[in-house]
BALOBA-1460 file (C-alpha; in Angstrom, 3 decimals):
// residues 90
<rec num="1" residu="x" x="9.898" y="52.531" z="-15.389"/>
<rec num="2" residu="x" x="9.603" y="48.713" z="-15.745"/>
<rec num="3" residu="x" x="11.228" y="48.275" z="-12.172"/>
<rec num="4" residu="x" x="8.135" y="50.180" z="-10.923"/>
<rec num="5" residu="x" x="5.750" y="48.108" z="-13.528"/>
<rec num="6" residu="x" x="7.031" y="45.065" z="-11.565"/>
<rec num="7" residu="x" x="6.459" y="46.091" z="-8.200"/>
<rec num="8" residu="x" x="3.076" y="46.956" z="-8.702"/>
<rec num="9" residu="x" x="2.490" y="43.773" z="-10.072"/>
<rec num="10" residu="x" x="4.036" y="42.508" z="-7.425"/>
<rec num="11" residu="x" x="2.063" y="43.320" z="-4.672"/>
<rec num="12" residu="x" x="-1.023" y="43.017" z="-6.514"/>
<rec num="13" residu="x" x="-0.279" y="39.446" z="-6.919"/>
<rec num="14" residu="x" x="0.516" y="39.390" z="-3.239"/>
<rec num="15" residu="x" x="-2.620" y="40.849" z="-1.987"/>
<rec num="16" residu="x" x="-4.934" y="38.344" z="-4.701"/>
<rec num="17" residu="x" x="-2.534" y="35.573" z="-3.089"/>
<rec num="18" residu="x" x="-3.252" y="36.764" z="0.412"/>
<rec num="19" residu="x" x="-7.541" y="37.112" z="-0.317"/>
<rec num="20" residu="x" x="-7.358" y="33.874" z="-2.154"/>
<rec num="21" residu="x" x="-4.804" y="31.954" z="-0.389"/>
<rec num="22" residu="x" x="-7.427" y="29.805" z="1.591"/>
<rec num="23" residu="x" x="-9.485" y="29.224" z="-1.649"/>
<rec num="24" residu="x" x="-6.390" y="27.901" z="-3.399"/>
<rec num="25" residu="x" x="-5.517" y="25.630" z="-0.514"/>
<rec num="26" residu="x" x="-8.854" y="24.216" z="-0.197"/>
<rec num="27" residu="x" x="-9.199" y="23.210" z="-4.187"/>
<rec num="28" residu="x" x="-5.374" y="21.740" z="-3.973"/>
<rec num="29" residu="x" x="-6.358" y="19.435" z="-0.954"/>
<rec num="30" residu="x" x="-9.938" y="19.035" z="-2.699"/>
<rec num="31" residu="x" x="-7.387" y="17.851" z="-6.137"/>
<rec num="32" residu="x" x="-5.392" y="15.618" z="-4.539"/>
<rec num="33" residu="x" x="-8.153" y="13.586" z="-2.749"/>
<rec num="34" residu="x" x="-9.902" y="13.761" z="-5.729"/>
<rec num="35" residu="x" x="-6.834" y="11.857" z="-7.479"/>
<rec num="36" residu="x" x="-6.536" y="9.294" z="-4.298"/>
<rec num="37" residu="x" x="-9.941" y="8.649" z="-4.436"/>
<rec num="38" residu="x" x="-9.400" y="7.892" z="-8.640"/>
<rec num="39" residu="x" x="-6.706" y="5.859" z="-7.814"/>
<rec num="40" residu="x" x="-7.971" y="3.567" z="-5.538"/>
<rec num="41" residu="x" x="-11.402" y="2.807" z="-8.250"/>
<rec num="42" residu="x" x="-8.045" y="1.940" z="-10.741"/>
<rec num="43" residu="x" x="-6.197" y="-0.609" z="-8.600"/>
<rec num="44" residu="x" x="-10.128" y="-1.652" z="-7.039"/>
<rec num="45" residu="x" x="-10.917" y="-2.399" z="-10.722"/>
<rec num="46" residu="x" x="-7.465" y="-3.926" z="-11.787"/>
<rec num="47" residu="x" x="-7.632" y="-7.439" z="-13.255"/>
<rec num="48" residu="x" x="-5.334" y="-10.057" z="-12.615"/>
<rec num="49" residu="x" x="-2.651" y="-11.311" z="-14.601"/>
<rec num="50" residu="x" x="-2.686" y="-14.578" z="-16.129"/>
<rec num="51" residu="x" x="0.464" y="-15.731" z="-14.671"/>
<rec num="52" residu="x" x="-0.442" y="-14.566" z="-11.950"/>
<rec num="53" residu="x" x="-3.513" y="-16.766" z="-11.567"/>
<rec num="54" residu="x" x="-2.237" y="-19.806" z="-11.351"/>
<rec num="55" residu="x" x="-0.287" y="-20.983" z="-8.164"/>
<rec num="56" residu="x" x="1.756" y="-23.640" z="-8.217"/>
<rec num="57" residu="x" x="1.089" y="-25.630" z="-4.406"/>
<rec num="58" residu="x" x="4.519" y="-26.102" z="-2.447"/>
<rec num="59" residu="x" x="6.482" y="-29.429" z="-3.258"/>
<rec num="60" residu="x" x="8.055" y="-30.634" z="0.127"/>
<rec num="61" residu="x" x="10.461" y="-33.659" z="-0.585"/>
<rec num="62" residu="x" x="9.694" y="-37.473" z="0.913"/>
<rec num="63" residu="x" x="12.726" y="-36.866" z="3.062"/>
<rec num="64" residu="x" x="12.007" y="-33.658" z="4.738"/>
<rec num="65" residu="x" x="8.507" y="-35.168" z="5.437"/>
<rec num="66" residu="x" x="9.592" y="-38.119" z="6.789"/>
<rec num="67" residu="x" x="12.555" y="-36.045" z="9.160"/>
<rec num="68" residu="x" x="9.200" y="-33.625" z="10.093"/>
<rec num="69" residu="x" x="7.322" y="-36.664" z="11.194"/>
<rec num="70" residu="x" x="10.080" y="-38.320" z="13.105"/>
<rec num="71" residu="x" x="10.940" y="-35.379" z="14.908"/>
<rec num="72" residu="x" x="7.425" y="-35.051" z="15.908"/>
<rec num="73" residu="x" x="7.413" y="-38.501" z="17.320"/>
<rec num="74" residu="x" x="10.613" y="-38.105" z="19.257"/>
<rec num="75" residu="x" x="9.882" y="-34.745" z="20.716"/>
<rec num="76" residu="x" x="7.434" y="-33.629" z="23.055"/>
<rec num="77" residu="x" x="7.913" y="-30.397" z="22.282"/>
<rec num="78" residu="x" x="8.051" y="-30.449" z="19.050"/>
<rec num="79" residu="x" x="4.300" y="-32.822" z="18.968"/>
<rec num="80" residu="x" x="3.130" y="-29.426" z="21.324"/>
<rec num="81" residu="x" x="4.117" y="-27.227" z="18.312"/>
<rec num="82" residu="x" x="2.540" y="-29.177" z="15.926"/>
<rec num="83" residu="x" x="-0.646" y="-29.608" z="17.770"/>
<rec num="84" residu="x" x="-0.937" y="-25.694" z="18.072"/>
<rec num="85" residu="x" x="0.169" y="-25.264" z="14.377"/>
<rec num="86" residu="x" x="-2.575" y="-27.120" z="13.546"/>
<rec num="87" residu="x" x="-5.529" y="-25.776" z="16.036"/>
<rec num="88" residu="x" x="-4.128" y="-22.068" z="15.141"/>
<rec num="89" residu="x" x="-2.548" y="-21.781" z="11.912"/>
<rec num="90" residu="x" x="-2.315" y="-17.645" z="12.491"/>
């Protein structure tokens, strides 16, 4: 008897599954771009940390400086690289 009590039950869910299916589909996709859409507001709205505020500029030793700037006046390659660094720093 209960074998019979599930099959039934079976294919009734089979045939709501079938008559819903696109309905079911449509609110999943309609859930999850509801949830991207929440997502981005969170991170749009996220404030910054305070260590992460302050950045600390780049210290560049006296000695490195001073082998950049010979190099550039020894090499005319090196002045050409230089001079587009500078005109185009992207």
């Amino acid at each position: 008897m209960k074998k019979i009590e599930y099959k039934s039950f079976l294919i009734q869910a089979k045939k709501f599954i079938i008559n819903h299916g696109l309905i079911f589909s449509g609110l999943v996709v309609l859930i999850c771009y509801v949830y991207l859409i929440l997502q981005v507001l969170v991170y749009k709205n996220a404030s910054v940390a305070k260590t992460e505020e302050s950045t600390k500029a780049v210290r560049i030793d006296k000695s490195t400086v001073d082998k950049l700037n010979s190099l550039q006046d020894n090499s005319v390659q090196v002045q050409a690289i230089f001079n587009e660094a500078r005109n185009n720093p992207f």
